[in-house]
DRENTOR-174333 format. One record per atom (N, C-alpha, C): residue in one letter; y, z, x; residue number from 1; atom name. Coordinates in pm, 1 decimal, decimal comma. Example, Ala and Ser with C-alpha at 12.3 -4.5 7.8 and 13.67 -1.06 7.14 Angstrom:
% DRENTOR-174333
- A|-569,0|780,0|1319,0|1|N $
- A|-450,0|780,0|1230,0|1|CA $
- A|-330,0|780,0|1320,0|1|C $
- S|-225,0|708,0|1285,0|2|N $
- S|-106,0|714,0|1367,0|2|CA $
- S|3,0|787,0|1290,0|2|C $
***
This chain:
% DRENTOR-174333
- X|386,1|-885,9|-570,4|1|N $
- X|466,1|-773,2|-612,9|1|CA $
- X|556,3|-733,2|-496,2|1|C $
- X|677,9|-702,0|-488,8|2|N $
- X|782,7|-668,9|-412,8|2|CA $
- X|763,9|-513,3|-347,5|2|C $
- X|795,9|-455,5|-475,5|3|N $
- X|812,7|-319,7|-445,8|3|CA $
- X|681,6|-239,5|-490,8|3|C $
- X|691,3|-138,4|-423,6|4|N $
- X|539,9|-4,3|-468,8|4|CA $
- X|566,7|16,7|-619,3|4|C $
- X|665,2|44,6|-673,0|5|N $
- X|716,1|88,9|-828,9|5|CA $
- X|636,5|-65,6|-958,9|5|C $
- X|669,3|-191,6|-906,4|6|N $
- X|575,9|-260,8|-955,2|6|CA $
- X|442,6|-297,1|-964,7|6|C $
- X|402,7|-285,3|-801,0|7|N $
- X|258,2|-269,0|-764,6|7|CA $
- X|202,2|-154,6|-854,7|7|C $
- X|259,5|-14,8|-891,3|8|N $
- X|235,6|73,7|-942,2|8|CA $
- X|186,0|37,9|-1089,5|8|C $
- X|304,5|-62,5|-1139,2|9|N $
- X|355,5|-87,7|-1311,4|9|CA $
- X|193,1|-197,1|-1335,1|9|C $
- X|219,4|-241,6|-1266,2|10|N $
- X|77,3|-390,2|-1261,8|10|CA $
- X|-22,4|-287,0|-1275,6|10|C $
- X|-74,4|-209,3|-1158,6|11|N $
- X|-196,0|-124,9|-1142,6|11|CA $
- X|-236,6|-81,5|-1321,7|11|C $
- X|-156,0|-2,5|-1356,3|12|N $
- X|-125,8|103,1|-1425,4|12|CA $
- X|-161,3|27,4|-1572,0|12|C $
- X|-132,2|-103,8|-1584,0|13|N $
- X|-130,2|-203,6|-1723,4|13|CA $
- X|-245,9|-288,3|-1692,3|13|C $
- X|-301,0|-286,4|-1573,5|14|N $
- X|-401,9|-374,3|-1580,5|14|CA $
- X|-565,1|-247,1|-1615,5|14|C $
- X|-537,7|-153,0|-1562,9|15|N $
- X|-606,0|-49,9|-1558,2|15|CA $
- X|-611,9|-42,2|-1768,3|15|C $
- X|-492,3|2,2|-1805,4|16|N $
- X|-514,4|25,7|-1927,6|16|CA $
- X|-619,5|-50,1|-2005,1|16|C $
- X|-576,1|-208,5|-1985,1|17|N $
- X|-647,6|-378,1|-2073,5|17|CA $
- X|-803,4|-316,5|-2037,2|17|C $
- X|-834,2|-253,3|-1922,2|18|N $
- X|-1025,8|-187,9|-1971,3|18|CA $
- X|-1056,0|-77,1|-1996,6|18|C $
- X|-973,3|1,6|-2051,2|19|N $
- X|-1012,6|117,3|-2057,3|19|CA $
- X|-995,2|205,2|-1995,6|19|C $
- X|-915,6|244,4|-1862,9|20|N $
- X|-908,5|293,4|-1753,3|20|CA $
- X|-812,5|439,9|-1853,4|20|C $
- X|-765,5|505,9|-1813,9|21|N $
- X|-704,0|647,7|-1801,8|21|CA $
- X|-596,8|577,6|-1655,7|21|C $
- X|-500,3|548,7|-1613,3|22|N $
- X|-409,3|570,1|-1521,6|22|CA $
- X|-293,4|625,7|-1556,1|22|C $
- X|-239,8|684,6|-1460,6|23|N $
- X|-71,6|769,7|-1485,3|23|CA $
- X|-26,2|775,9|-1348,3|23|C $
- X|104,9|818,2|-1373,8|24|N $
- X|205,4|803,0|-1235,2|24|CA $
- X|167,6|967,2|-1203,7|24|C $
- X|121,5|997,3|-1073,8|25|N $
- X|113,8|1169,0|-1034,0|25|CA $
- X|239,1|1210,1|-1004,0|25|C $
- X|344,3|1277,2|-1073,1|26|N $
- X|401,7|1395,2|-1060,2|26|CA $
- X|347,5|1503,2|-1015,9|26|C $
- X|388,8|1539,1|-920,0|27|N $
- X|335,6|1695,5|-820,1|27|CA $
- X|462,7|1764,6|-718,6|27|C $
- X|599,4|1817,2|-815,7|28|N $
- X|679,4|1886,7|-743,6|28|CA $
- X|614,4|1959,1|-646,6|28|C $
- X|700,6|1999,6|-547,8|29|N $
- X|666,9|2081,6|-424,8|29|CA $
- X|514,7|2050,9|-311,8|29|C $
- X|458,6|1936,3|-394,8|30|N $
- X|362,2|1885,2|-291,7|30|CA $
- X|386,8|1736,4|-232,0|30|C $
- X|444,9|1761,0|-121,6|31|N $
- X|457,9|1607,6|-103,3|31|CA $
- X|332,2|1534,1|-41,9|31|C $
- X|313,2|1399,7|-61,2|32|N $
- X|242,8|1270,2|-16,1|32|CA $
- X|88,4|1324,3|-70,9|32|C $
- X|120,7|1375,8|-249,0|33|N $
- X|4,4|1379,9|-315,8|33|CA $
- X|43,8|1189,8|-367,4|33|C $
- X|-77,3|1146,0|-381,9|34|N $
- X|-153,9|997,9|-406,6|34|CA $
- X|-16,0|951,5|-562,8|34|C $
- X|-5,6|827,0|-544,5|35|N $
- X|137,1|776,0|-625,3|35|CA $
- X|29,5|812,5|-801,6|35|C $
- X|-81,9|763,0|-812,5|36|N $
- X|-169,6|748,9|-942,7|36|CA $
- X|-316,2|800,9|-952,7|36|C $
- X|-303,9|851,8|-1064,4|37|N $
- X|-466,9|918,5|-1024,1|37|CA $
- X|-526,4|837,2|-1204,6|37|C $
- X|-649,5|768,3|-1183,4|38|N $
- X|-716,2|700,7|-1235,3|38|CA $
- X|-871,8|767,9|-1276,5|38|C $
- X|-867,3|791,6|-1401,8|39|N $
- X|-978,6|827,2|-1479,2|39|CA $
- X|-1062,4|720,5|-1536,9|39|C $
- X|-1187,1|671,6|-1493,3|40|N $
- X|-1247,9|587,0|-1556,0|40|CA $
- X|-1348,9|634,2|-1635,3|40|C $
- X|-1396,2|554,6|-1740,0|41|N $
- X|-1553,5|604,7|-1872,8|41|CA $
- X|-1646,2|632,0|-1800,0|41|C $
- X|-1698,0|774,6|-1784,0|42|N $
- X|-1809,7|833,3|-1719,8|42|CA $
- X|-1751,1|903,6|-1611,1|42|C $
- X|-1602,5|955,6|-1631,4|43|N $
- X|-1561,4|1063,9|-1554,1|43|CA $
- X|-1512,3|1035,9|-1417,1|43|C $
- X|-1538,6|912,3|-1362,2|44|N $
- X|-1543,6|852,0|-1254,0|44|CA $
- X|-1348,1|857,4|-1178,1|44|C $
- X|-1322,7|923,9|-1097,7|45|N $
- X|-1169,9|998,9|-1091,7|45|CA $
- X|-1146,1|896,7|-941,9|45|C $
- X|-1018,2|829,0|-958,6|46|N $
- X|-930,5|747,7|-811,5|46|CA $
- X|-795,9|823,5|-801,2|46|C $
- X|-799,0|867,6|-695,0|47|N $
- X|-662,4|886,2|-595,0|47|CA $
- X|-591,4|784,8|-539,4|47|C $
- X|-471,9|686,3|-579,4|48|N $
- X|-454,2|579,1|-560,1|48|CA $
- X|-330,1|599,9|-497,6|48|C $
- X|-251,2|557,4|-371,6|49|N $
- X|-149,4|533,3|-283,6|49|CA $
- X|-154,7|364,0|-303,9|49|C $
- X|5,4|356,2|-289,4|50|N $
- X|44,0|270,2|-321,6|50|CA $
- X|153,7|193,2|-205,1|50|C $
- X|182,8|111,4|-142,4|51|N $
- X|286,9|52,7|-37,5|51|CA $
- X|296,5|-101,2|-62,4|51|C $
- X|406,0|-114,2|-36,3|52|N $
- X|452,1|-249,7|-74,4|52|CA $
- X|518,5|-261,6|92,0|52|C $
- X|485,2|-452,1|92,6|53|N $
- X|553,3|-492,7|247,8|53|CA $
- X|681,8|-487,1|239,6|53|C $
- X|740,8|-478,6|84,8|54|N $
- X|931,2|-431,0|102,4|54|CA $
- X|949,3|-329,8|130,0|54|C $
- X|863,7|-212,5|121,8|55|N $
- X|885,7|-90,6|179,3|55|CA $
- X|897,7|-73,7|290,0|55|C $
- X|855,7|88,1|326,6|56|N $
- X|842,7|100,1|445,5|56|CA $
- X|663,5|67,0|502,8|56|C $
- X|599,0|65,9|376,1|57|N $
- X|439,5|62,7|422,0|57|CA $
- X|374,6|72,3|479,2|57|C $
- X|411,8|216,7|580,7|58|N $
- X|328,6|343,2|612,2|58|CA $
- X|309,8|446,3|582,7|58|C $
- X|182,1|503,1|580,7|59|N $
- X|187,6|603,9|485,8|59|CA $
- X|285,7|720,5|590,0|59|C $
- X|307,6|838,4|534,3|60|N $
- X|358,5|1006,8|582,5|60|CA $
- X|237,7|1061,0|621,4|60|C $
- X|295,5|1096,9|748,5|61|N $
- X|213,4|1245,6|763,2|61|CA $
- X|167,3|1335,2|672,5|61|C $
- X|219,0|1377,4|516,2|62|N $
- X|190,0|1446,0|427,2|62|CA $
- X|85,9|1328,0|363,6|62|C $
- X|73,2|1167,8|325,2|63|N $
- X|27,7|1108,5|275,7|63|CA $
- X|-102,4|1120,2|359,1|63|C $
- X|-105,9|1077,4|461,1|64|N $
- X|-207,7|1090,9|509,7|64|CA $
- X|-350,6|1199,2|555,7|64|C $
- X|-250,2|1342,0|553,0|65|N $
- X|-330,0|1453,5|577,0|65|CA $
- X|-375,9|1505,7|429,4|65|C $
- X|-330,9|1479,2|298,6|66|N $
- X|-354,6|1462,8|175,4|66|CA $
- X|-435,7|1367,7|64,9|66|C $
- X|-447,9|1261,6|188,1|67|N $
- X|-574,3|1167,4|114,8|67|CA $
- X|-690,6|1201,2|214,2|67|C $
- X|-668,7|1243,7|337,3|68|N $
- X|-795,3|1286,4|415,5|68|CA $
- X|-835,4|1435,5|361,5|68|C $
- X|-752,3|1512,2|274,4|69|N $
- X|-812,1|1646,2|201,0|69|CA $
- X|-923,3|1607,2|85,6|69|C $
- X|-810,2|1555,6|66,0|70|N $
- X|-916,3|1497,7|-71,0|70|CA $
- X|-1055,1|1415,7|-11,9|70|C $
- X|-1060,0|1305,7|56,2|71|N $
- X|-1135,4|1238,8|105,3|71|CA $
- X|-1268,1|1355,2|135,4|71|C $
- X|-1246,0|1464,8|250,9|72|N $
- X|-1300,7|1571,3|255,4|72|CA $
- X|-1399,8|1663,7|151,2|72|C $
- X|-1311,6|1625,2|26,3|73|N $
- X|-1402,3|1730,6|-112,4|73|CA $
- X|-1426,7|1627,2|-137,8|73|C $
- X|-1440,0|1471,5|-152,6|74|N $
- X|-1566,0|1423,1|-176,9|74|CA $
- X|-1491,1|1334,3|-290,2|74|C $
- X|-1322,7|1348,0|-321,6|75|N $
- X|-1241,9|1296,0|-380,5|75|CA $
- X|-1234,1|1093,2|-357,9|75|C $
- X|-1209,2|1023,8|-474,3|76|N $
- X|-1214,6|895,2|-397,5|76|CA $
- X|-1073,2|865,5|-360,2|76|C $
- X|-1037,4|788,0|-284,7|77|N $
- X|-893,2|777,8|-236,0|77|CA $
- X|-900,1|655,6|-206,7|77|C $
- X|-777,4|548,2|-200,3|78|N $
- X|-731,0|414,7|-192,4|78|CA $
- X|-604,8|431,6|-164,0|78|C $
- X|-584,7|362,8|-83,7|79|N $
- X|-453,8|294,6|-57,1|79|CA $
- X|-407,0|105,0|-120,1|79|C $
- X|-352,4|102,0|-164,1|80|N $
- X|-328,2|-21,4|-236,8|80|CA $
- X|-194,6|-100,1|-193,8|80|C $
- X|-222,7|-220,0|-128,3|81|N $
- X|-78,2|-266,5|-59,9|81|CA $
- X|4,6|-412,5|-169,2|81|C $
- X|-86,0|-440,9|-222,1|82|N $
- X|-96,1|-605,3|-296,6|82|CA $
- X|-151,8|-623,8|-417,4|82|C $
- X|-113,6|-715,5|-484,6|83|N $
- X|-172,8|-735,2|-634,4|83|CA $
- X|-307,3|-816,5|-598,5|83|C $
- X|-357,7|-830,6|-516,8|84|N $
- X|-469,9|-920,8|-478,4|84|CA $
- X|-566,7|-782,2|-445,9|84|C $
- X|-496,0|-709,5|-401,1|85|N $
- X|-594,4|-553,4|-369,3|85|CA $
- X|-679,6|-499,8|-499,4|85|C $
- X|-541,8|-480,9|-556,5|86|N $
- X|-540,5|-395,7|-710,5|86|CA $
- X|-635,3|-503,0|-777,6|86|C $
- X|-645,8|-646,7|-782,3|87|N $
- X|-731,7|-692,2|-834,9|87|CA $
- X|-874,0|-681,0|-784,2|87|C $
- X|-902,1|-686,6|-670,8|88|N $
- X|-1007,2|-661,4|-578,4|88|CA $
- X|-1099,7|-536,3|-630,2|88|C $
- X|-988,5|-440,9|-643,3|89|N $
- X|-1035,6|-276,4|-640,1|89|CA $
- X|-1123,6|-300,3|-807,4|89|C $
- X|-1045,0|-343,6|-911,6|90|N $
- X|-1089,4|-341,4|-1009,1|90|CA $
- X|-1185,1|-395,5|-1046,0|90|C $
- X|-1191,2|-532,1|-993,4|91|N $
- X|-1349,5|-649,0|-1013,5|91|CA $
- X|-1459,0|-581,3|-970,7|91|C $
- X|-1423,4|-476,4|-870,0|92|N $
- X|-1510,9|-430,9|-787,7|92|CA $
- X|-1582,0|-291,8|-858,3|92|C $
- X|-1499,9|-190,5|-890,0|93|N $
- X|-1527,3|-122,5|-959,8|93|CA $
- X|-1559,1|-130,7|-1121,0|93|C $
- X|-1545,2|-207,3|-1143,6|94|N $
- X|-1576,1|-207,1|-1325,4|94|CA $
- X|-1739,2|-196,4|-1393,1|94|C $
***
């Protein structure tokens, strides 16, 4: 995958094919809240960041002090760079 916006599109359609709950997070006025937040069967909730090597693929200062909040309440959080990840994450979790 090239860009984060596809890495995103893949995540997001592969997530659906089991059942998953994924969506793109919209959150005006909060920046470097997590690109997708993922609901799995049995309530089971992912905070998912997303970077692609065409990017810039580091996270922000807001990205980072925002997945360590969450991380903190006990929230799960990922960072996802590759379609080999996103596959990883899923085999793994299912």
């Amino acid at each position: 995958m090239r860009t984060e916006r596809a890495l995103q599109a893949y995540f997001i359609k592969e997530c659906k094919k089991i059942g998953w709950l994924a969506r793109k997070t919209e959150t005006p006025g909060h920046r470097g809240w997590p690109d997708v937040t993922v609901i799995k069967p049995g309530g089971e909730v992912w905070f998912i960041e997303f970077k692609s090597p065409t990017g810039r693929g580091v996270l922000s200062p807001h990205q980072i002090k925002t997945l360590a909040d969450l991380g903190v309440l006990g929230a799960n959080v990922l960072v996802l760079e590759s379609k080999e990840e996103v596959e990883r994450f899923i085999q793994k979790t299912l």
